[in-house]
Every structure is written in structure tokens, then in C-alpha cells.
PLY file of the C-alpha trace (Angstrom):
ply
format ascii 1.0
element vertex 129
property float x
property float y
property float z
element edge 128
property int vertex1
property int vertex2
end_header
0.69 8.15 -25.34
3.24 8.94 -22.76
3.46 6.58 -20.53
4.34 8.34 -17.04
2.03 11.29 -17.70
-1.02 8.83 -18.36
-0.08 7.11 -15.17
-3.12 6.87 -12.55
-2.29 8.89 -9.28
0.98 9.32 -10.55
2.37 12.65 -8.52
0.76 10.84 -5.51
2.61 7.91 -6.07
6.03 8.97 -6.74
5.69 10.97 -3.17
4.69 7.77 -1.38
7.31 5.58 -3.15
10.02 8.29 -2.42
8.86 8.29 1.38
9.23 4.21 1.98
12.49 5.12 0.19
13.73 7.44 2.68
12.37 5.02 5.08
14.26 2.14 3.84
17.51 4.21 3.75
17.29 4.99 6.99
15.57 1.48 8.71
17.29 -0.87 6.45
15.99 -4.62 6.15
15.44 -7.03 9.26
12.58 -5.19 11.21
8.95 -6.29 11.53
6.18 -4.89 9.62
4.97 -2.31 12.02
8.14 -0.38 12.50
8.15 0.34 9.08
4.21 1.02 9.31
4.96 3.34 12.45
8.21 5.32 10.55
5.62 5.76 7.47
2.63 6.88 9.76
5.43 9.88 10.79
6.51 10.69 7.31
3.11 11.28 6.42
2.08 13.23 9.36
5.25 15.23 8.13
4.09 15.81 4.77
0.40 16.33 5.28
-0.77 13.20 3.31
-3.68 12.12 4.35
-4.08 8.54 5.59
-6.24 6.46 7.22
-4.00 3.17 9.03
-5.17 -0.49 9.17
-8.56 0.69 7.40
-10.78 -2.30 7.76
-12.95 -3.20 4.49
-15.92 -4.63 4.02
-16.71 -7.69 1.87
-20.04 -7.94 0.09
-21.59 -11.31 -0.69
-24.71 -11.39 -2.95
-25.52 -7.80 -1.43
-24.86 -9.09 1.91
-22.26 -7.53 3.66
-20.31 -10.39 5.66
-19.02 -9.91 9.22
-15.36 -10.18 8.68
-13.31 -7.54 7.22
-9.97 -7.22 5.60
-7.54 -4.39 7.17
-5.37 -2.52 5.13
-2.06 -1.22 5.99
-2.30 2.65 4.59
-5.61 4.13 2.69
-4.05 7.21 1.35
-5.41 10.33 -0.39
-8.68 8.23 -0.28
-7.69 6.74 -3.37
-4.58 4.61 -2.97
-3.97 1.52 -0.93
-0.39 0.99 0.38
0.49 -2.78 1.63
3.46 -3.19 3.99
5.58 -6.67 3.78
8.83 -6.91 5.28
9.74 -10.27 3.74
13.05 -12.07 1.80
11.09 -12.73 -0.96
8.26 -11.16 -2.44
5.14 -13.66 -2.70
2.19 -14.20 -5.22
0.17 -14.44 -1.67
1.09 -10.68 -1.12
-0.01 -9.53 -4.62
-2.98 -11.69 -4.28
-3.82 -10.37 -1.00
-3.86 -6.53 -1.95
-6.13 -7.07 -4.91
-8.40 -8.42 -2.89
-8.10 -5.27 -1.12
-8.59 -3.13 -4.09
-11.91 -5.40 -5.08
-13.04 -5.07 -1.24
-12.62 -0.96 -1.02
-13.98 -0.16 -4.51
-10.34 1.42 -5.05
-8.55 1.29 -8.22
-4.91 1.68 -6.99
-2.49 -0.22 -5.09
1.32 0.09 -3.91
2.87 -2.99 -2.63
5.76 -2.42 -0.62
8.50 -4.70 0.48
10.98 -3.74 2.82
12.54 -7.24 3.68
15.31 -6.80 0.69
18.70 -4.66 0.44
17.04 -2.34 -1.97
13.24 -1.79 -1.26
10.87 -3.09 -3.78
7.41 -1.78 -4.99
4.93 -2.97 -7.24
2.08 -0.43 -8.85
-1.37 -2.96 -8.92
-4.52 -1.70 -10.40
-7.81 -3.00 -10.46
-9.84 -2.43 -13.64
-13.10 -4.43 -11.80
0 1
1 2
2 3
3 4
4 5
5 6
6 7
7 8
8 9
9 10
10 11
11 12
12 13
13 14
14 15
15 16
16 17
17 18
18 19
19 20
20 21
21 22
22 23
23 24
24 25
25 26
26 27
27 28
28 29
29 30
30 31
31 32
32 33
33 34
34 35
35 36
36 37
37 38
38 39
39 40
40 41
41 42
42 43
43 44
44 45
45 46
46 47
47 48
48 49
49 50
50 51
51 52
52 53
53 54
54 55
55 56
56 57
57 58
58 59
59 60
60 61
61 62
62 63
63 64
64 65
65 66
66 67
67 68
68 69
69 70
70 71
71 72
72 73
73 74
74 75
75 76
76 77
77 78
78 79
79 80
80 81
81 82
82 83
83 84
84 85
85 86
86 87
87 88
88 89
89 90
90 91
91 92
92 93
93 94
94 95
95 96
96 97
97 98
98 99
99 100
100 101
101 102
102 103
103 104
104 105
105 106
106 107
107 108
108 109
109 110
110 111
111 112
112 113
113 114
114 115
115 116
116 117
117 118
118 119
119 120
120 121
121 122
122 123
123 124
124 125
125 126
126 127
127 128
């Protein structure tokens, strides 16, 4: 088994990586959330992926769907959840927080992105239900 071949949304992943990449090269550390959200939103205008931003999700209770939502930062290719943080240290919280997202959406894949370091860090997260 190779491991990077057998990787799930792998080509799609690289690209977003390398794009929070180019926008941490440029940016740096020290801004809020949303001006990395807003510099991402261009770079992927730029390179035609698609993207929906600050998808809300539903929550299902005992087949009842419940009246508050969870947002997401990115929904891309329809398939792929991408969480922003911009924080000095990366928490359990965050980690916690987009699996919840992947549970909420049905979707199997999620990047978590943190900008809030000298060198950005990302964390694959998948959800086998």
C-alpha cells in the first residue's frame, strides 16, 4: 500500500494546503481569522476551486433536525471541510470542533489550518462515522 497514493482527496488537498501556504508566506502570523479567510476566498476564486464560505450545518437529533447550526469556515470541492484558526497554540478544542463538523455535514474529510505560528500548521482529520 502506498501511502500518499491511497490518500483520500489527496490532489485536492495538496492544492489547498499549498494555497494557505502561499497565504501564510505572504500574511505571516498576528492577523485575525478572517483576513486569512478573505486572502483564501481570493486564492480560490483564482484557481477555480469551488467553495462554499461559512456553510452552516445542520445537526440532527433523534431524526429531528435542531434549530442551531454549526458554520464552517470553507466547504470545498463539496467534499472537504477547511477550518481556519489563527492561534499560538493549536488546541484539542479546534480538532474537536471540526469533527463535529465532519459528523454534522455527512463529510469524510477535514483540513485544519493554523495560521497563528511562524510556520503554518495543518492537520488532515477524517471521519470514518
Amino acid at each position: 500500500m502506498n501511502y500518499l497514493k491511497d490518500l483520500l482527496y489527496r490532489e485536492e488537498c495538496f492544492k489547498i494546503v499549498g494555497l494557505c501556504m502561499k497565504v501564510h508566506n505572504s500574511l505571516g502570523k498576528g492577523f485575525i481569522e478572517v483576513v486569512y479567510k478573505d486572502a483564501l476566498e481570493i486564492e480560490f476564486q483564482k484557481n477555480g476551486i469551488p467553495y462554499e464560505r461559512e456553510k452552516a450545518l445542520t445537526i440532527k437529533y433523534e431524526g429531528e433536525t435542531l434549530q442551531r447550526t454549526f458554520r464552517a469556515d470553507f466547504v470545498l470541492y463539496n467534499c472537504i471541510i477547511l477550518e481556519i484558526k489563527a492561534v499560538p497554540f493549536r488546541s484539542v478544542a479546534a480538532l474537536r470542533q471540526t469533527l463535529h463538523y465532519l459528523k454534522a455535514s455527512g463529510i469524510q474529510l477535514g483540513i485544519l489550518i493554523n495560521f497563528g505560528q511562524d510556520r503554518l500548521e495543518s492537520q488532515r482529520i477524517v471521519c470514518s462515522y
